[in-house]
MDAnalysis code that builds the backbone (N, CA, C; Angstrom):
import MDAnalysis as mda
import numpy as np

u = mda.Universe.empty(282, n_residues=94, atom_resindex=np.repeat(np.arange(94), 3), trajectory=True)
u.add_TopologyAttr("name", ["N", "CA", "C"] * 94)
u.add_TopologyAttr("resid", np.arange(1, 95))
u.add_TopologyAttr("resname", ["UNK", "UNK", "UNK", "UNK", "UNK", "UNK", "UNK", "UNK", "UNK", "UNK", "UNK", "UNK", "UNK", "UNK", "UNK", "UNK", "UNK", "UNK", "UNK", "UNK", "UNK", "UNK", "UNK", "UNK", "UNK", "UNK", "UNK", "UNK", "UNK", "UNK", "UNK", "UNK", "UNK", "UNK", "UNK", "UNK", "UNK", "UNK", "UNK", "UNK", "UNK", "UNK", "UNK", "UNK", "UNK", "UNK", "UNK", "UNK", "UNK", "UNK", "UNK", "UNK", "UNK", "UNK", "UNK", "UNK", "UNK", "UNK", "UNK", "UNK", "UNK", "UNK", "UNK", "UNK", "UNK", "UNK", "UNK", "UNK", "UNK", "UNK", "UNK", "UNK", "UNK", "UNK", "UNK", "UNK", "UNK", "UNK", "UNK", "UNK", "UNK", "UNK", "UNK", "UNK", "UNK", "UNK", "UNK", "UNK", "UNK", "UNK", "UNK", "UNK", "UNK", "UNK"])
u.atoms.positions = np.array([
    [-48.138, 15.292, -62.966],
    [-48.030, 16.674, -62.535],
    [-48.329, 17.594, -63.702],
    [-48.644, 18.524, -63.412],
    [-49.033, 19.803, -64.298],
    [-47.672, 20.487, -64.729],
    [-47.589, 20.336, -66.526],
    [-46.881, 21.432, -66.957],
    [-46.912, 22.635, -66.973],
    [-45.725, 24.077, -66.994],
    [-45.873, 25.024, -66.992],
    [-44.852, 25.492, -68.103],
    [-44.771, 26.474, -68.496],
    [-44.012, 27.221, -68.885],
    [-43.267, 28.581, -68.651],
    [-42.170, 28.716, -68.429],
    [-41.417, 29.948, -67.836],
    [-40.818, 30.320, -68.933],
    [-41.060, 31.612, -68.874],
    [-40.433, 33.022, -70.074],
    [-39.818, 33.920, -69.309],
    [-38.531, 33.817, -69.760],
    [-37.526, 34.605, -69.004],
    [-37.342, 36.495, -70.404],
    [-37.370, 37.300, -69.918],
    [-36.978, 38.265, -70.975],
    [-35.626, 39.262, -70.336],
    [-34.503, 39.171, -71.146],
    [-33.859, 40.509, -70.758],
    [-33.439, 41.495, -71.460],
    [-32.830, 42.706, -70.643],
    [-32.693, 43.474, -71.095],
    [-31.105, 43.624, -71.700],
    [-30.975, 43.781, -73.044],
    [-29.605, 44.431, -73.510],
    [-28.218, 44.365, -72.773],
    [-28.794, 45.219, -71.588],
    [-27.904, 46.242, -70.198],
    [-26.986, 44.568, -69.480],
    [-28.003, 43.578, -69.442],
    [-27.641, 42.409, -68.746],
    [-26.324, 41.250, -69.192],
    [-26.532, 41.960, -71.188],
    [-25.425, 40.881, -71.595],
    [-24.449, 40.570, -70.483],
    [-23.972, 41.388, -70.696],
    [-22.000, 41.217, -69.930],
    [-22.468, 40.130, -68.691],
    [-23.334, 40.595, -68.133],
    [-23.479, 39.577, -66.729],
    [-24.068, 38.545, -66.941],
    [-24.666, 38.133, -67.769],
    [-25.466, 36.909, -68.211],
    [-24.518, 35.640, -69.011],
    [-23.108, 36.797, -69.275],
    [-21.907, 35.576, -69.773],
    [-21.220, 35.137, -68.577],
    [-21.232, 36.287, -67.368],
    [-20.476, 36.218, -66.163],
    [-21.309, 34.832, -65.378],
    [-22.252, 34.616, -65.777],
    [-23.382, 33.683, -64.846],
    [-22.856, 32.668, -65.616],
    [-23.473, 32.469, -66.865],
    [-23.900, 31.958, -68.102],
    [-23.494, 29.934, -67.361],
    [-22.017, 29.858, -67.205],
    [-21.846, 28.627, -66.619],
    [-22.492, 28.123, -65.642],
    [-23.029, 28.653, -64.343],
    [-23.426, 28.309, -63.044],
    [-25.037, 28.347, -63.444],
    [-25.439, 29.203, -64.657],
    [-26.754, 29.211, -64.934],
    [-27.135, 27.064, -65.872],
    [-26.144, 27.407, -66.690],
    [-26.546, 26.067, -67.342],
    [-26.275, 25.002, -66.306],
    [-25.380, 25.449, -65.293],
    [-24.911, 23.937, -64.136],
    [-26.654, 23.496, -63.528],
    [-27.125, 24.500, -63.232],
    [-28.240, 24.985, -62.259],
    [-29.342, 23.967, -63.346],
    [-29.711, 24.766, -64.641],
    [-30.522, 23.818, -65.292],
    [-30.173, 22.110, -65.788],
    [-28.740, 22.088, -66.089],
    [-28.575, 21.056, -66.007],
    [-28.861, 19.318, -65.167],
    [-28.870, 20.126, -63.939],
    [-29.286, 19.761, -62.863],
    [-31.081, 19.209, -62.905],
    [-31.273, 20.169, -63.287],
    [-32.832, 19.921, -63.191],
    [-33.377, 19.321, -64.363],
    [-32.866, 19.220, -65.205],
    [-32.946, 18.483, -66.621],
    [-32.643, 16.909, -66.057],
    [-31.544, 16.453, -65.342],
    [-31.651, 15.254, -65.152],
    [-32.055, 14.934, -64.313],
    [-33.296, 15.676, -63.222],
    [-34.127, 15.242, -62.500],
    [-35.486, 15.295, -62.995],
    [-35.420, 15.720, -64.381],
    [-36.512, 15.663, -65.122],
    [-37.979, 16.715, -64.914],
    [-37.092, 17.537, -64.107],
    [-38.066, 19.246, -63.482],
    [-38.005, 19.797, -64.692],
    [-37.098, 20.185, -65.418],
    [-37.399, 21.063, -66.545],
    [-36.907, 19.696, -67.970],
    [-38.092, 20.074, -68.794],
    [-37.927, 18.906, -69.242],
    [-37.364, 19.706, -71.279],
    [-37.884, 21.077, -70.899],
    [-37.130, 21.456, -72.396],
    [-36.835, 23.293, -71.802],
    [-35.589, 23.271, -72.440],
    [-34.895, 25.034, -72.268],
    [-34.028, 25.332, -73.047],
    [-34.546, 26.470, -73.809],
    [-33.889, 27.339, -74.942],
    [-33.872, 28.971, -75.486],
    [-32.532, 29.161, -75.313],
    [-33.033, 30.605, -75.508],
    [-33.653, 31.034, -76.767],
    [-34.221, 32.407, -76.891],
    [-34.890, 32.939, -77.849],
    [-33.528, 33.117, -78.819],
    [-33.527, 33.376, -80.431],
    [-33.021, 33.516, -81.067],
    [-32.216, 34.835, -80.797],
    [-32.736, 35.961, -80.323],
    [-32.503, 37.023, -80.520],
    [-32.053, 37.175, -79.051],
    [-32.209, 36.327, -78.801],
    [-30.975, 36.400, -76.919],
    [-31.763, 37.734, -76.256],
    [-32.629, 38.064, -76.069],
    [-33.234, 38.853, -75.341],
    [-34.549, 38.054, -74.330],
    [-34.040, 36.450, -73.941],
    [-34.924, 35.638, -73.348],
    [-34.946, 34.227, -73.452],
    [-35.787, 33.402, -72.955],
    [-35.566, 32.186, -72.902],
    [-37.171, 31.657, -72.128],
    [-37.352, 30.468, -72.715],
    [-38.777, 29.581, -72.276],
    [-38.021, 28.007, -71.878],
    [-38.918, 27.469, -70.828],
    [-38.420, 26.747, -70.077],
    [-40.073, 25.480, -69.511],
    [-39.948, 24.269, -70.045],
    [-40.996, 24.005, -70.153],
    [-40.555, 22.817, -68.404],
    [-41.439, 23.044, -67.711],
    [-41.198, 23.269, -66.657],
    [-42.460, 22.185, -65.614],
    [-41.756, 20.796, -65.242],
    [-42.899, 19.454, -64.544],
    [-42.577, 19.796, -62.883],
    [-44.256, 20.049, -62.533],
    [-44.298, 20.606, -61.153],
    [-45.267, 20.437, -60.662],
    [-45.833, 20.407, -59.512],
    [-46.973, 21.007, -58.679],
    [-47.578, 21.756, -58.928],
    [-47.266, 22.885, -58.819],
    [-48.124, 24.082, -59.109],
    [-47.284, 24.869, -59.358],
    [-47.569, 26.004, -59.899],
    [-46.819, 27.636, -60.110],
    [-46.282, 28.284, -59.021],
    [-46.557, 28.014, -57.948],
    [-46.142, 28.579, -56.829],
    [-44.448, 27.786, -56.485],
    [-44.350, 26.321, -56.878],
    [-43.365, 25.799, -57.064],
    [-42.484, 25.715, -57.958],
    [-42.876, 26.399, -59.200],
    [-42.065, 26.884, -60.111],
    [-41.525, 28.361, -60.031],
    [-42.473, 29.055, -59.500],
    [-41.742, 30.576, -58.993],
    [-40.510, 30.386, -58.258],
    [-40.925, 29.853, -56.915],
    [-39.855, 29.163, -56.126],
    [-38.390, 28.783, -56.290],
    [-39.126, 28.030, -57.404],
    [-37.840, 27.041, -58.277],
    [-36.686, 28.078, -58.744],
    [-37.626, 28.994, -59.578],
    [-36.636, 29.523, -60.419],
    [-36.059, 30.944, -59.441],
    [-36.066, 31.129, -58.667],
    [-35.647, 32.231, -57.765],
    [-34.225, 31.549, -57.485],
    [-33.909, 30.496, -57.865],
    [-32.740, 30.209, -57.451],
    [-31.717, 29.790, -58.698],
    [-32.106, 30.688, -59.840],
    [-31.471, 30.341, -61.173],
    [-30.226, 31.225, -60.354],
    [-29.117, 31.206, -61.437],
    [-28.068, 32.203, -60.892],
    [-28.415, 33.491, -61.808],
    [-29.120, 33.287, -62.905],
    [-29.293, 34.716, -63.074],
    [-30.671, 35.548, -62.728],
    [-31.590, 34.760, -61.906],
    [-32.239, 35.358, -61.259],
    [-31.668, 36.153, -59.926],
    [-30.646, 35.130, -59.512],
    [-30.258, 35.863, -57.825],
    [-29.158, 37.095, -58.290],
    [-28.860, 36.849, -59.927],
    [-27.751, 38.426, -59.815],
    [-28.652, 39.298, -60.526],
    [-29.638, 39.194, -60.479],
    [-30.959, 40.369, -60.739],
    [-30.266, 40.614, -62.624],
    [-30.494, 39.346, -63.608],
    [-30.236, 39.384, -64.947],
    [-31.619, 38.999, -65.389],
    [-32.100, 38.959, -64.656],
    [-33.741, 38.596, -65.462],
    [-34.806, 39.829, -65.090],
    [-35.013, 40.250, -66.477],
    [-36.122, 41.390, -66.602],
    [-37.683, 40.959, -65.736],
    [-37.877, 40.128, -66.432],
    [-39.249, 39.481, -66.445],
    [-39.518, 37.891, -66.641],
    [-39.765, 37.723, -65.166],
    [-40.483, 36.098, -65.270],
    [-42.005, 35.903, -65.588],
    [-42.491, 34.811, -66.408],
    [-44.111, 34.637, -66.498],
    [-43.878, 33.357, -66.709],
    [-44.749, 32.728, -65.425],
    [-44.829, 31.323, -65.775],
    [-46.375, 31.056, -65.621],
    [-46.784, 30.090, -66.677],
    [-48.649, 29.784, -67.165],
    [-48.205, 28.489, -67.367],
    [-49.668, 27.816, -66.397],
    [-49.489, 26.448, -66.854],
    [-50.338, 26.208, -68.327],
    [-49.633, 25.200, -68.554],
    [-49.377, 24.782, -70.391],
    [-50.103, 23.359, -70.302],
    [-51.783, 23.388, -70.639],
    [-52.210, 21.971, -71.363],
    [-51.772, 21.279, -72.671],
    [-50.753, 20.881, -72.907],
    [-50.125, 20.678, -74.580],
    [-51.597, 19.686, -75.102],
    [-51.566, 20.066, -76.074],
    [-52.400, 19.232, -77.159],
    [-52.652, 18.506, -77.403],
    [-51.286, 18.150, -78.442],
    [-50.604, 16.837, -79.362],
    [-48.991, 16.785, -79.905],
    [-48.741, 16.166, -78.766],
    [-47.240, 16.516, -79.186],
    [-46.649, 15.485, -78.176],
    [-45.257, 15.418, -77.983],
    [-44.404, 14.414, -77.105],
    [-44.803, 14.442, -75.410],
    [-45.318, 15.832, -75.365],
    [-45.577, 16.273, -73.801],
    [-47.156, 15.688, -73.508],
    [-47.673, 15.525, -74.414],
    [-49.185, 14.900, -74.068],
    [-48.716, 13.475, -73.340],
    [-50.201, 12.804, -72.225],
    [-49.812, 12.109, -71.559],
    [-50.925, 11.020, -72.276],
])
């Protein structure tokens, strides 16, 4: 299947609710980590976002996917962009 990558960005305004999620958000990826859908996720240093390297079908199934983060459904995510990702040379090459 084709890798993608998802970039989550937020805004400031969202902290407080993004700690209120924060558990049901990692349950959610957790989940999908040991079904091997998202295979790497980490936030940005500066906590204003997060990338999510992401084994799927297509983009249309990763949009999908992630509409059901918990901090997508409490409207804590600024901006989603997900691009599928040909890796190079690295662990993700096949």
């Amino acid at each position: 299947m084709p890798l993608f990558v998802v970039e989550y960005t937020f805004s400031p305004e969202t902290s407080s609710g993004r700690d209120d999620h924060r558990t049901d958000h990692h349950g959610w990826l957790a989940e999908l980590v040991r079904r091997k859908v998202v295979l790497s996720s980490h936030p940005f240093a500066e906590a204003h976002g997060a990338r999510f390297v992401v084994d799927a079908a297509d983009a249309e199934t990763v949009t999908r996917l992630f509409t059901h983060d918990p901090f997508a459904r409490a409207n804590l995510v600024e901006t989603v962009r997900v691009r599928e990702w040909d890796p190079a040379m690295d662990e993700f090459t096949a």
